[in-house]
N, C-alpha and C positions, 0 to 999 in steps of 0.2 A: 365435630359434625362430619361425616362420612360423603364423599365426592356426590351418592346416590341423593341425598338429605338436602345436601345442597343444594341439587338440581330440581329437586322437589320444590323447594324453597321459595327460588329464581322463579318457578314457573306459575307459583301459587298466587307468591305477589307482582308477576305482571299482570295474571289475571282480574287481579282486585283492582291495579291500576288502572286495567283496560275497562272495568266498569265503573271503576270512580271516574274514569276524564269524562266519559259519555254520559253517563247519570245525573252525576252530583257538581260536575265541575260546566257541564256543555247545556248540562237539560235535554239531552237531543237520546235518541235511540242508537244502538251501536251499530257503524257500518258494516259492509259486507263481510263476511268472516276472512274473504281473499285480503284485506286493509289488513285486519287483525296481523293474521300470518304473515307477512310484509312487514310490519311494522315487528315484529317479532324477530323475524332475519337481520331486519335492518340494527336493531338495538344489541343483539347477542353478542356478536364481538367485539362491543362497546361496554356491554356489562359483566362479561363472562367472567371477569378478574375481580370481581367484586363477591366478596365474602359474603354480606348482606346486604345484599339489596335493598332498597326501599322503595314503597310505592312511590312515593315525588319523584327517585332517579329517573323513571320508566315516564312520567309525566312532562318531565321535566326536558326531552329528548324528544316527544312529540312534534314541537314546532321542526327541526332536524329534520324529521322523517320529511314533514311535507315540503321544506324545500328543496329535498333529494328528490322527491317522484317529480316537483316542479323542473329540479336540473336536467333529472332524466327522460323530460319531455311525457312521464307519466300518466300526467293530471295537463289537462285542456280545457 
């Protein structure tokens, strides 16, 4: 698979993840797209090494994200 392919990849299935936590996993409607992108930065160089990704990885790292924007004084 080609670095392009990859990236392809990476970006297809967080999006499926970002609409399975919210749909299927929360019941809730997806937050601000600014959350989405954030949470996107925040995971990248956490999965960037990762050949195939899977949706659960990008799930699974969620709870992370929110005690980081907690750390980072964020979320009030």
């Amino acid at each position: 698979m080609s670095e392009t392919e990859e990236l392809t990849s990476f970006f297809e299935t967080f999006d499926d993840a970002w609409a399975r936590m919210f749909a299927l996993n929360l019941g809730t409607k997806q937050p601000h797209p600014k959350v989405r992108d954030s949470f996107l930065d925040f995971i990248t160089p956490m999965c960037s090494h990762m050949k195939q990704a899977e949706e659960q990885d990008f799930i699974d790292l969620f709870p992370d994200f929110l005690y980081f924007l907690l750390k980072e004084g964020e979320v009030r």
